[in-house]
N, C-alpha and C positions, 0 to 999 in steps of 0.2 A: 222653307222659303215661301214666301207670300208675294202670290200672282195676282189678288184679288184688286181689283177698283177700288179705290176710298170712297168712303161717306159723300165727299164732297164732287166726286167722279160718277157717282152714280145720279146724283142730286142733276147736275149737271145733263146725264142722260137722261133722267126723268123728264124733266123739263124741258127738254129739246124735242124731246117725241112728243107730248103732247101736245106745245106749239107748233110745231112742224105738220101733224096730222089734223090740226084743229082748220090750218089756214093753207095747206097744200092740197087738200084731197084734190087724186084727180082726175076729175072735172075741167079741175082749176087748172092744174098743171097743164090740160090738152091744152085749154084755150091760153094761155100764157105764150107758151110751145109754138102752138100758131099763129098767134101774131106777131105786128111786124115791131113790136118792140122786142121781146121776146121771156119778158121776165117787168116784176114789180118795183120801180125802183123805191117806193114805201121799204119794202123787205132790208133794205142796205140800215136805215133809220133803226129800223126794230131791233134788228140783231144788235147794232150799238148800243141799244137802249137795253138787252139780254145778256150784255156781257161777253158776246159772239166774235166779239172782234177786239179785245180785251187782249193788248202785247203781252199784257203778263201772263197770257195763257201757257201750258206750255203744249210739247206736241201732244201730248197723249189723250189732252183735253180737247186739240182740235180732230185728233182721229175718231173721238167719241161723238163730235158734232157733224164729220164727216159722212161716219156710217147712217146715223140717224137722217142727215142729208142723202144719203142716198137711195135710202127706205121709201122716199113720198118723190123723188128725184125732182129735188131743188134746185129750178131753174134761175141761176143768176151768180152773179162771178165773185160769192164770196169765195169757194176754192183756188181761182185764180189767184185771187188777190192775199191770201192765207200763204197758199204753196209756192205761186212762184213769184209774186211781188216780194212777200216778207224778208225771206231770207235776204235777199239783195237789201232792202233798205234795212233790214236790224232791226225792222220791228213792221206797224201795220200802219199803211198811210188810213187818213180820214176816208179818202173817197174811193170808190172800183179804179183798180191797179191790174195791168196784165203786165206778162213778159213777152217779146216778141224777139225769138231766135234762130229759127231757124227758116235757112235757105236753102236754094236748088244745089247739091252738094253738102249741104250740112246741116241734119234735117236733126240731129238728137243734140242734147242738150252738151254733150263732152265737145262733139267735133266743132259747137261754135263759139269755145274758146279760141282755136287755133285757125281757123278758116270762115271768119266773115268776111262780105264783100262787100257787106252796108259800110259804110266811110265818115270817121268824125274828123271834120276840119276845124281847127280855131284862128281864127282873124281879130284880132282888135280887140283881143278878150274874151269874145265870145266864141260858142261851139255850133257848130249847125251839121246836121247828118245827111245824107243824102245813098237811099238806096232802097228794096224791096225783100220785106221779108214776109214767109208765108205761114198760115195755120195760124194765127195768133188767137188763141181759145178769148171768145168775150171780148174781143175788142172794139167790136161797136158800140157795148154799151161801157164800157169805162170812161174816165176821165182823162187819166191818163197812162202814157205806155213807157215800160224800159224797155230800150231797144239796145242791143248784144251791137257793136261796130268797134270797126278797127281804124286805131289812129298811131301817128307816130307813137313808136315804143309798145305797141302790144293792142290787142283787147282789153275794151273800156265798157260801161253801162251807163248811160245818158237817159233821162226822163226827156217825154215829148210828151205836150200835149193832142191827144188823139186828134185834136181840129186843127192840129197844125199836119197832117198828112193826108193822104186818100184813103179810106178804106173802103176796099172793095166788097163785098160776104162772097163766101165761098161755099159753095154747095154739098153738104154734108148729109148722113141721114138723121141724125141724132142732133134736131132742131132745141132741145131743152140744152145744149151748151154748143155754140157758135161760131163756127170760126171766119177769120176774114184775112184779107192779103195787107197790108203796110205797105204804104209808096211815099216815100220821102224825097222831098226832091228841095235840098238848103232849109231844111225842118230846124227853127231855134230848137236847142238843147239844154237840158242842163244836167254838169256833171253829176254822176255820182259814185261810182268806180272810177279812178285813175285805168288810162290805159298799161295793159300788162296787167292787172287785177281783176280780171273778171274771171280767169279760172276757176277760182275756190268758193265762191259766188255761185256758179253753175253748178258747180260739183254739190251744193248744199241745198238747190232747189231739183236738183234731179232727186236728192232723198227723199226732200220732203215731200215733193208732188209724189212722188209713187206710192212712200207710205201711206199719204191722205187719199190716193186714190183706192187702195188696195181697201183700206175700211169701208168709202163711196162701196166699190165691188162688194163687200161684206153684209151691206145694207140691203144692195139690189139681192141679193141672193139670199137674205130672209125674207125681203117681200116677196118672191117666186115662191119661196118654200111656204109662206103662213096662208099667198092664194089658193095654191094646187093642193095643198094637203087639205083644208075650209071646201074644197068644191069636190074632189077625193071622197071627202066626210058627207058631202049635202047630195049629189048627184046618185042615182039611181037606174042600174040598167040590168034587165034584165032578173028583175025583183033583189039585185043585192046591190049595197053601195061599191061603188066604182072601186073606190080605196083597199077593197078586199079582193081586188084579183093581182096577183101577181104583177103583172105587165105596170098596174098601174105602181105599185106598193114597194117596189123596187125600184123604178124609176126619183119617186119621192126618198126612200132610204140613201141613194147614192147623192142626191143633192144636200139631205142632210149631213153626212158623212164630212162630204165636200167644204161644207159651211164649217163644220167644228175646227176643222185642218185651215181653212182660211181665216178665219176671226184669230185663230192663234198664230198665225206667222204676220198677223198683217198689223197686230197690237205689239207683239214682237219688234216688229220694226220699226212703230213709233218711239216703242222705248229703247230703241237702239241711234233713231236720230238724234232724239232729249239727251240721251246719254253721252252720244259721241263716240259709239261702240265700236270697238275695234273691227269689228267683224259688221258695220250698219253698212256695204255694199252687198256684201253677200245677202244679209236681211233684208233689203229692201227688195233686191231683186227676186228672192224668192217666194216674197209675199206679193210681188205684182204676177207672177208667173201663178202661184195658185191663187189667187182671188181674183185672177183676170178672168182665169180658165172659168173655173168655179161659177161664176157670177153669169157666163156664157151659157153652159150647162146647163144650171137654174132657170135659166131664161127658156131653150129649147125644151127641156123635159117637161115646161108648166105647159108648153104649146102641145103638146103630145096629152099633157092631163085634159085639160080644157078641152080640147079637140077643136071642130069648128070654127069656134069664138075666139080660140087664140090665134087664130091668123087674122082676125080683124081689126078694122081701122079704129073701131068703135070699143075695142078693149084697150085696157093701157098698157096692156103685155109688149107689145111693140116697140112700146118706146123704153122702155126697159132693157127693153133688148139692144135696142141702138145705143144704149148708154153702156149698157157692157161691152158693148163690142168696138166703142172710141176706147173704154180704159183699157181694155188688151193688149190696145194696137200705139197706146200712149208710147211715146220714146222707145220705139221698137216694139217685137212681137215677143209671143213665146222660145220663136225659134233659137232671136238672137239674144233673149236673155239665160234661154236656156246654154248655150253656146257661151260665154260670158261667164256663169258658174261651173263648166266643167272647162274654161283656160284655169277658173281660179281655186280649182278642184286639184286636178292634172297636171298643167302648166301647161 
């Protein structure tokens, strides 16, 4: 059996990382991060113009543009617009696309098939929504939003444009991906799931978003591991390089370890969405539970390699950190996905 990446898969990575690293360093990334746009929207162009946003990709291609995205952690909503616009429209709109679903009671992406409170009405042909929903990753800076409501005969999926609601921002730690509140209040709509069809919709942006996050996590956890191990090798204490004492060398061994076990569950699951794999729940959630974890780890142990400087503001360790620590906690924790494969274990 052959596991290996194509020609054309590899090409693909090649040339992601070294765009990515030519026009991300960061630097870049802090000052992006901190201001108040929070991301280039130049970047959306380029990637069109890279082939990045290409429908005919398939997933395996976007898991490989993912991890490399989260190697230099690429601020701006092409993941959004990839993982959770895609799947709902069948393919990739022109412009930044979010999903906005969930609410106070139905905060993960299953439960708001069954229990939204946002409300689609139609009068005179037309649809208008009206209601609040929270966390919507990147939606200040899109164009425009699906928004998950419930209308006669079931849940539905309606496009809004972002200027047609309020958005609030919402105080988060991990400012290189954004989230804000949705306040609709008779917001025009326009259909795009019939209501009563938005289950299987949902169900196919929960895969993809955790698959493409689990890779994101794959990413952050070789840039932890290529920094700590690089200053491990360079730093000097006590007339011997750091990297040669235990404490430190073990520390690094168990992050590597971690990384081999995550890059394989977490490509795993791309090719179990692509595929339509009997078993791509199990797969996804397994690869979000170890390259969540993983990418966590990586993060804390390079602050332990570094010492000092990894707790500062002026390192980019931090925000690394904060980026692994939203994909963790994306669509639940470890606990409840752990939980969730031993119902589907056990029963």
């Amino acid at each position: 059996m052959d596991f290996a990446f194509s020609e054309e898969q590899e090409m693909l990575r090649a040339a992601a990382r070294s765009w990515l690293k030519a026009h991300y360093p960061a630097d870049r990334v802090a000052s992006l991060a901190d201001g108040e746009q929070g991301w280039d929207p130049q970047s959306w162009r380029e990637f069109g113009t890279l082939g990045w946003l290409d429908p005919e990709l398939g997933v395996l291609e976007y898991a490989v543009l993912a991890e490399e995205a989260g190697y230099v952690l690429y601020p701006g909503p092409w993941w959004s617009t990839v993982a959770l616009a895609g799947p709902v429209l069948g393919g990739l709109p022109d412009e930044p696309t979010t999903l906005a679903w969930a609410e106070a009671g139905a905060p993960d992406l299953r439960s708001a098939a069954s229990s939204s409170a946002t409300s689609a009405t139609r009068a005179a042909g037309a649809w208008t929504l009206s209601g609040t929903k929270q966390r919507v990753p990147d939606l200040a800076i899109a164009s425009s939003v699906l928004v998950v409501a419930a209308a006669d005969g079931g849940t539905g999926i309606w496009r809004v444009a972002v200027s047609g609601g309020d958005v609030i921002p919402v105080s988060t730690v991990d400012r290189t991906r954004r989230l804000a509140e949705l306040r609709l209040d008779s917001a025009a709509a326009e259909p795009i799931l019939a209501p009563g069809s938005a289950g299987d919709a949902l169900i196919a942006v929960r895969r993809r978003s955790l698959a493409l996050l689990a890779c994101e996590a794959v990413g952050i956890t070789q840039w932890a591991l290529d920094m700590s191990s690089a200053h491990a090798k360079e730093r000097v204490q006590f007339g011997r390089q750091i990297g040669s004492y235990q404490g430190i060398s073990h520390r690094v061994a168990d992050v590597y370890t971690a990384l081999q076990l995550a890059r394989s569950l977490a490509y795993r699951a791309a090719w179990a969405v692509d595929a339509d794999a009997a078993d791509v729940d199990e797969a996804v959630t397994v690869a979000a539970v170890s390259a969540g974890e993983g990418a966590v780890l990586a993060c804390e142990s390079a602050m332990q390699v570094l010492g000092g400087i990894g707790f500062t503001w002026d390192h980019p360790l931090h925000r690394f950190y904060k980026r692994a620590q939203w994909i963790a906690a994306f669509d639940g924790t470890s606990r409840t996905h752990r939980a969730e494969l031993a119902t589907a274990l056990l029963g």
